[in-house]
MDAnalysis code that builds the backbone (N, CA, C; Angstrom):
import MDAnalysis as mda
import numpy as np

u = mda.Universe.empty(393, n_residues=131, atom_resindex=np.repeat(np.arange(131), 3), trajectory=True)
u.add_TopologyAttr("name", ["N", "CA", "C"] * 131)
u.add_TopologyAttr("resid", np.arange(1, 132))
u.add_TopologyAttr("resname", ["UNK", "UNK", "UNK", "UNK", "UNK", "UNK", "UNK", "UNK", "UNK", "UNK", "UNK", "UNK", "UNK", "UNK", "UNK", "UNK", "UNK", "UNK", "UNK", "UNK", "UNK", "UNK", "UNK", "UNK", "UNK", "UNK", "UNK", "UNK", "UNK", "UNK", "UNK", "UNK", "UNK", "UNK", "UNK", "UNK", "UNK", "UNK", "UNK", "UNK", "UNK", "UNK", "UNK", "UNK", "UNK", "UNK", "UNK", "UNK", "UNK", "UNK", "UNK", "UNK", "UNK", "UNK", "UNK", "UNK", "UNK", "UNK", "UNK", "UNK", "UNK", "UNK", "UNK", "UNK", "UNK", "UNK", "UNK", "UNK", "UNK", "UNK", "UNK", "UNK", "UNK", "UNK", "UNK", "UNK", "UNK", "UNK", "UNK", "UNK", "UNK", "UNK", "UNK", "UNK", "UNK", "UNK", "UNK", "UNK", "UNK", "UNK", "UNK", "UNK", "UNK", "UNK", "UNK", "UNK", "UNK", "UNK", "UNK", "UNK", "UNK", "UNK", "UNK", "UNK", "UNK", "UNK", "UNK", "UNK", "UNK", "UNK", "UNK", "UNK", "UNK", "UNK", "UNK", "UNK", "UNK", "UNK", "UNK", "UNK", "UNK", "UNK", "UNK", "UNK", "UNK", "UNK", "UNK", "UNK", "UNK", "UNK", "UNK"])
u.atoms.positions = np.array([
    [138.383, 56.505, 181.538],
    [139.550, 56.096, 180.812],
    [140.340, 55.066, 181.589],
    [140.563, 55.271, 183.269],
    [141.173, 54.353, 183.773],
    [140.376, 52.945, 183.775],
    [139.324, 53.102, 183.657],
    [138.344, 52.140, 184.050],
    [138.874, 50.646, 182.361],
    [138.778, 51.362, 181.496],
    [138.869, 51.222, 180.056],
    [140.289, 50.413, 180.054],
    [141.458, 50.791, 180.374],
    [142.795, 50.769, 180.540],
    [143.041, 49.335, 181.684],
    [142.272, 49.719, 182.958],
    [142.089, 48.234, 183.750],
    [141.681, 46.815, 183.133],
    [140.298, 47.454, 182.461],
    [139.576, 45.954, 181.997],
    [140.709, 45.741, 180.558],
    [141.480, 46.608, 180.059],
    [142.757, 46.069, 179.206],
    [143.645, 45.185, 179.533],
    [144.132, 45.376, 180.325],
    [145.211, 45.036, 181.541],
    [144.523, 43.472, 182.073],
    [143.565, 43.685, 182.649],
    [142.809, 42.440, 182.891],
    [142.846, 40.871, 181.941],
    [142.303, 41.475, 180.616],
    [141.653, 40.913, 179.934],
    [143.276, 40.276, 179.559],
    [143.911, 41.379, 179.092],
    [145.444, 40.650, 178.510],
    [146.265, 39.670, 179.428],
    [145.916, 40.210, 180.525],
    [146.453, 39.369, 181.955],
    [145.900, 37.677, 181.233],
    [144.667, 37.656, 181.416],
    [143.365, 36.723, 181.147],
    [144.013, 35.779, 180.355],
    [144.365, 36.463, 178.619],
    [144.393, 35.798, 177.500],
    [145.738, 35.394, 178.063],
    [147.149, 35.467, 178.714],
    [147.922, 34.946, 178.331],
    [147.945, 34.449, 179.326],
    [147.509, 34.170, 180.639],
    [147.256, 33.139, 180.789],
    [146.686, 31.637, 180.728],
    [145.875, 32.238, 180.156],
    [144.983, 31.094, 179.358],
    [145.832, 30.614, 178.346],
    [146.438, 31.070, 177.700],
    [147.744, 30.673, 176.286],
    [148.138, 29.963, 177.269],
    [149.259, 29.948, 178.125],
    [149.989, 29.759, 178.994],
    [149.687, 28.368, 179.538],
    [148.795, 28.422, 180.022],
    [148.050, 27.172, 180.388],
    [147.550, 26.165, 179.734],
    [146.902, 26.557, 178.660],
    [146.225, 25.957, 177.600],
    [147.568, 25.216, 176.887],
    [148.420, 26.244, 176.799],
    [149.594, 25.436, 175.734],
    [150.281, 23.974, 177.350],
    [150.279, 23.824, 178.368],
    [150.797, 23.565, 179.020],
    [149.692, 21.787, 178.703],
    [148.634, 22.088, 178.652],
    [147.488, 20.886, 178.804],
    [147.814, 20.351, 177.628],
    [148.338, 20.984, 176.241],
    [147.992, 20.387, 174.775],
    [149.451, 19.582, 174.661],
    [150.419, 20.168, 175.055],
    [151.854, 19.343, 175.172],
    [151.183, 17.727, 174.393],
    [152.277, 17.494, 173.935],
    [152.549, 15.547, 173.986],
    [153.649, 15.422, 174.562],
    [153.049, 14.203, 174.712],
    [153.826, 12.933, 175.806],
    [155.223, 12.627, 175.080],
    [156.029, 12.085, 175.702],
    [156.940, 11.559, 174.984],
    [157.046, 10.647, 173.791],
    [157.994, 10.424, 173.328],
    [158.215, 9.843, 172.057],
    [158.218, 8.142, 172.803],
    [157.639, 7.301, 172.035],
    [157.997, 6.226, 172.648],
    [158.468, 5.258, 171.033],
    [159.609, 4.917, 171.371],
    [160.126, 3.383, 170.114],
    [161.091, 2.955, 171.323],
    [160.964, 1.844, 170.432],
    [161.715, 0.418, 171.104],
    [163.584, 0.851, 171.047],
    [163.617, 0.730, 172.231],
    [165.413, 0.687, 172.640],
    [165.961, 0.304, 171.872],
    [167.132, 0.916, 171.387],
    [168.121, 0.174, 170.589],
    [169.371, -0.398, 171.768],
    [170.579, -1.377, 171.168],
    [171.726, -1.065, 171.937],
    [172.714, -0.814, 170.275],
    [173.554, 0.221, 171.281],
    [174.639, 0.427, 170.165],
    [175.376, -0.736, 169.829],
    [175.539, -1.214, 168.369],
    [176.308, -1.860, 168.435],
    [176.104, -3.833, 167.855],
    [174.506, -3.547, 168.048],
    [174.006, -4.711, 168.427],
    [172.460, -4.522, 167.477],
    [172.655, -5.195, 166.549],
    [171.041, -4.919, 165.303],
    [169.836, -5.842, 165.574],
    [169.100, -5.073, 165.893],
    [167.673, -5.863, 165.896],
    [167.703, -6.795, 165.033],
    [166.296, -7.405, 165.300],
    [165.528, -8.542, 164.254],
    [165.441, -8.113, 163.153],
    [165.937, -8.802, 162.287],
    [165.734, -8.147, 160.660],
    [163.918, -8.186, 160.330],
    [164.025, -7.010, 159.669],
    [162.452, -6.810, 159.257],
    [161.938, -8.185, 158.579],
    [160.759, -8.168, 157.769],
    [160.387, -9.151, 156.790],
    [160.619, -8.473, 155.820],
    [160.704, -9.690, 154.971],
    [161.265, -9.380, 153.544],
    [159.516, -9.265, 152.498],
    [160.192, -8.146, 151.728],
    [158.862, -7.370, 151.431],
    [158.670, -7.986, 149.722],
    [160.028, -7.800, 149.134],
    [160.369, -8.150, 147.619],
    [161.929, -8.588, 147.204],
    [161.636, -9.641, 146.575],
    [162.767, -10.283, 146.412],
    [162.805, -10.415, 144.729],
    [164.175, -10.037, 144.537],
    [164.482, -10.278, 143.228],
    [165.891, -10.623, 142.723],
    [166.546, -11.468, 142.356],
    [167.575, -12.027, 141.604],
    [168.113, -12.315, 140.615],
    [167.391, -11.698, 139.747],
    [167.510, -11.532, 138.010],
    [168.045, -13.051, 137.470],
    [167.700, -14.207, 138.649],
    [168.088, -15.631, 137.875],
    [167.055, -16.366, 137.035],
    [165.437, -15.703, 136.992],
    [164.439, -16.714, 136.437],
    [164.661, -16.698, 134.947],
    [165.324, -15.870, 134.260],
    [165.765, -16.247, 132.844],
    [167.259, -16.145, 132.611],
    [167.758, -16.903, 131.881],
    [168.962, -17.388, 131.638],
    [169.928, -16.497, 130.939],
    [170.645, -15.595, 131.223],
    [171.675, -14.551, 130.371],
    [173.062, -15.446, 130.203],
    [173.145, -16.157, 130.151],
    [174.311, -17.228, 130.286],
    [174.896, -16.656, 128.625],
    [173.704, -17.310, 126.916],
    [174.388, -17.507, 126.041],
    [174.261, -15.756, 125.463],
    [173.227, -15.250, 125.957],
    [172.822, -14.019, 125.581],
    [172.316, -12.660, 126.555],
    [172.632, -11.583, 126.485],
    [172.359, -10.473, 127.989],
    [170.690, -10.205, 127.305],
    [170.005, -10.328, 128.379],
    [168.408, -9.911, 128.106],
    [167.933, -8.687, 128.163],
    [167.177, -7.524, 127.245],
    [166.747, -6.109, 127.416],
    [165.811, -6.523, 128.878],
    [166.370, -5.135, 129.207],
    [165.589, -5.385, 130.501],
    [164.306, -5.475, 130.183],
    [163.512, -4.748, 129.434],
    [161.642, -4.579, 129.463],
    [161.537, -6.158, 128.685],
    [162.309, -6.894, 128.777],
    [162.091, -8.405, 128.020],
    [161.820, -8.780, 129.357],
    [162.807, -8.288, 130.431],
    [163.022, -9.747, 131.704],
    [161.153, -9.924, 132.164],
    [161.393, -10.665, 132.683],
    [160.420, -11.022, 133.771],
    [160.941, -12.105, 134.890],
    [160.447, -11.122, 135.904],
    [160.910, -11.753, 137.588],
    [160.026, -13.153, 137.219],
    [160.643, -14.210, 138.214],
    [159.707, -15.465, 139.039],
    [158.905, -15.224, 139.841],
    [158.415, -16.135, 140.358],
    [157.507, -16.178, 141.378],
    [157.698, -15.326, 142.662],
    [158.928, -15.122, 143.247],
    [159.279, -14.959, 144.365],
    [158.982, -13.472, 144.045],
    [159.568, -12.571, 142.669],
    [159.309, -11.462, 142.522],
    [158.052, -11.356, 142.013],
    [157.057, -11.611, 141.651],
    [155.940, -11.776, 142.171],
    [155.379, -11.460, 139.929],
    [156.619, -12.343, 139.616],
    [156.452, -12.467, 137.977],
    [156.214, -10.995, 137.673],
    [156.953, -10.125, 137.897],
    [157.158, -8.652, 137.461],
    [157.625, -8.442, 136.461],
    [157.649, -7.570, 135.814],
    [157.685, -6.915, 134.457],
    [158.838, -5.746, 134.938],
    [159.858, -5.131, 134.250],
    [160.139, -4.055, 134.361],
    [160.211, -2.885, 133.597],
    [160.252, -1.628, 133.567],
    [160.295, -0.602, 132.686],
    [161.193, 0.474, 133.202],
    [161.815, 1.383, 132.388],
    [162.487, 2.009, 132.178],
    [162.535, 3.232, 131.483],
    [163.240, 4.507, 131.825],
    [163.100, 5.928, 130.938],
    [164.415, 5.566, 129.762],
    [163.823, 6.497, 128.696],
    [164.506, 6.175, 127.275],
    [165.681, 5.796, 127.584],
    [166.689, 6.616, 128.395],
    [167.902, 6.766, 128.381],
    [168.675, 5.323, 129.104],
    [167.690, 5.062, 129.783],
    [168.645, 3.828, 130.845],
    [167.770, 1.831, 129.327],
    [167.541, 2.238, 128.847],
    [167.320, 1.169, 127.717],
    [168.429, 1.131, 126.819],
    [168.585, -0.264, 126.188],
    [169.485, 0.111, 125.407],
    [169.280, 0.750, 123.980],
    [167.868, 0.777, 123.817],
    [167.952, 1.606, 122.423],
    [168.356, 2.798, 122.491],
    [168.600, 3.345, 123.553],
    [169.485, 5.192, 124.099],
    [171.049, 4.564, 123.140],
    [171.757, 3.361, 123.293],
    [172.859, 3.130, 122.549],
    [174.155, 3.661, 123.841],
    [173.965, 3.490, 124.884],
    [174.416, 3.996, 126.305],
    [175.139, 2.605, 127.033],
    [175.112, 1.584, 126.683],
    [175.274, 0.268, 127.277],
    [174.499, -0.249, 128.513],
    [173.095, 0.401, 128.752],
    [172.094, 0.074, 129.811],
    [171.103, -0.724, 129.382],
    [170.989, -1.097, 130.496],
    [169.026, -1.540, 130.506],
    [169.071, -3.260, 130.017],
    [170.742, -3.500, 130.731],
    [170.435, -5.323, 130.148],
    [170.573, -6.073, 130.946],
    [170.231, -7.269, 131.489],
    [170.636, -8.607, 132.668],
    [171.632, -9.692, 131.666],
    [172.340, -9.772, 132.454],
    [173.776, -10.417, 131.949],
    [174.121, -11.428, 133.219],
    [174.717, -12.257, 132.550],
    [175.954, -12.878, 133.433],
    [177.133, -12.057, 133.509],
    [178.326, -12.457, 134.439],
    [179.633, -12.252, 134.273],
    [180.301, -12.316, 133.046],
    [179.734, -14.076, 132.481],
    [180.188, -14.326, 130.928],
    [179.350, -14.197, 130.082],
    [178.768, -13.313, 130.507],
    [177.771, -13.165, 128.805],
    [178.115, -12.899, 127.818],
    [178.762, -13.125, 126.526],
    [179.494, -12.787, 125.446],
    [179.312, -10.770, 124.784],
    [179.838, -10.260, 124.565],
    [179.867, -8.956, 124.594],
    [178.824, -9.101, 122.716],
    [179.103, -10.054, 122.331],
    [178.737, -10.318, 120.649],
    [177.263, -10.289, 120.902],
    [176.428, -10.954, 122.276],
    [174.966, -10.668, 121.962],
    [174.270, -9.689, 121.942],
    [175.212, -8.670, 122.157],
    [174.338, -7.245, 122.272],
    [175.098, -6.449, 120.976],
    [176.442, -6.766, 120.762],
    [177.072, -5.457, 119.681],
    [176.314, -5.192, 118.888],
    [174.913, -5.854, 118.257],
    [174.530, -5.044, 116.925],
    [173.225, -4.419, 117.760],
    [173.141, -4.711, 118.678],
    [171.621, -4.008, 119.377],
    [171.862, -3.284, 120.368],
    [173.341, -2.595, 120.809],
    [173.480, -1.369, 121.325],
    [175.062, -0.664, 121.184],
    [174.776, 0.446, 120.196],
    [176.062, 0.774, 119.875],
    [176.927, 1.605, 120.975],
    [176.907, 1.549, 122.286],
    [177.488, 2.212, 123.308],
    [178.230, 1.354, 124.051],
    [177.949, -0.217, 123.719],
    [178.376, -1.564, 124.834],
    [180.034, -1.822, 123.499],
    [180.789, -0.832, 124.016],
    [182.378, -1.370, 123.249],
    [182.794, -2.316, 124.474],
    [184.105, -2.527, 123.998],
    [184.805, -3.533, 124.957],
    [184.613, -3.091, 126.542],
    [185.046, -2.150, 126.330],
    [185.314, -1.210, 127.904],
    [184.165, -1.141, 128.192],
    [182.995, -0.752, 127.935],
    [181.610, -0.698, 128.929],
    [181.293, -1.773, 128.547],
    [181.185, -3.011, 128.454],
    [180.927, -4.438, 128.453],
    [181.841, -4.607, 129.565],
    [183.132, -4.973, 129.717],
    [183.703, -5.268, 130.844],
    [183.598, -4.517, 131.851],
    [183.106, -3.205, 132.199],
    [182.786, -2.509, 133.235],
    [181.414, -3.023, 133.685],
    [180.303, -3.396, 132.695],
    [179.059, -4.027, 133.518],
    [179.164, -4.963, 133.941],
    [180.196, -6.427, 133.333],
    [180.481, -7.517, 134.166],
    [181.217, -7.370, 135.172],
    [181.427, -6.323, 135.605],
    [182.157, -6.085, 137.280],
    [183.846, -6.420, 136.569],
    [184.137, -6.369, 135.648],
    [185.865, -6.450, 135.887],
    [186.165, -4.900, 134.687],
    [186.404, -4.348, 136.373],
    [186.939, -2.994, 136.605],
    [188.313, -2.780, 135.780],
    [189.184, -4.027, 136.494],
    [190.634, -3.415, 136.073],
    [190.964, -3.904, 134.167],
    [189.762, -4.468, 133.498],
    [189.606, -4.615, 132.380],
    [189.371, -3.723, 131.783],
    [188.652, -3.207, 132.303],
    [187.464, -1.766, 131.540],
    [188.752, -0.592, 131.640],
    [189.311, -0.194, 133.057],
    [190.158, 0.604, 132.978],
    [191.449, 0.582, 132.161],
    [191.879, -0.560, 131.638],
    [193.203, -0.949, 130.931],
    [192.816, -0.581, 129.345],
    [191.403, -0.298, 129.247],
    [191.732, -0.138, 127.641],
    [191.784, 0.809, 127.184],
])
């Protein structure tokens, strides 16, 4: 029985050392990336995709978005959209505009674009809020 109880003792001795060790060899190395300084921004990455919603003209009329298509630079893209952010949802989404795009090219093709969410998508806030 003692004999039985030793080679226990042994063997467990054995295994955790071997854990012990073994975990000591498998470690990784440190983390290595490039230094930052606080304060102070690296090289800007490369530019991956570019888009400016200027290759078609919203000047006399705001364009459905799944109409637009990017230029060249955006690499003549197409876009799409879930029901709700289109304007057939009737929500005032899913259009490329100017600042002055007349609110009249969309009133009969989305009943959600009233005065106030027309002047809230051309960025004048304190319009949209006054009405």
């Amino acid at each position: 029985m003692q004999r039985v109880a030793r080679l226990r003792a042994v063997l467990l001795a054995s295994a955790m050392t071997g854990l012990l060790c073994g975990g000591v060899l498998v470690t990784a190395g440190p983390a290595v990336a490039v230094p930052g300084d606080p304060g102070v921004p690296q090289a800007p990455a490369a530019l991956v995709y570019y888009e400016n919603f200027e290759n078609m003209d919203a000047t006399a009329s705001a364009i459905n978005l799944p109409a637009y298509q990017g230029g060249p630079a955006a690499a003549n893209q197409t876009y799409v959209a879930d029901a709700n952010w289109k304007p057939a949802a009737g929500q005032c989404n899913g259009w490329v505009l100017r600042s002055n795009t007349p609110r009249s090219s969309v009133a009969n093709r989305d009943a959600g674009c009233d005065a106030t969410a027309w002047a809230y998508l051309q960025g004048d806030r304190h319009r949209a809020v006054a009405r």
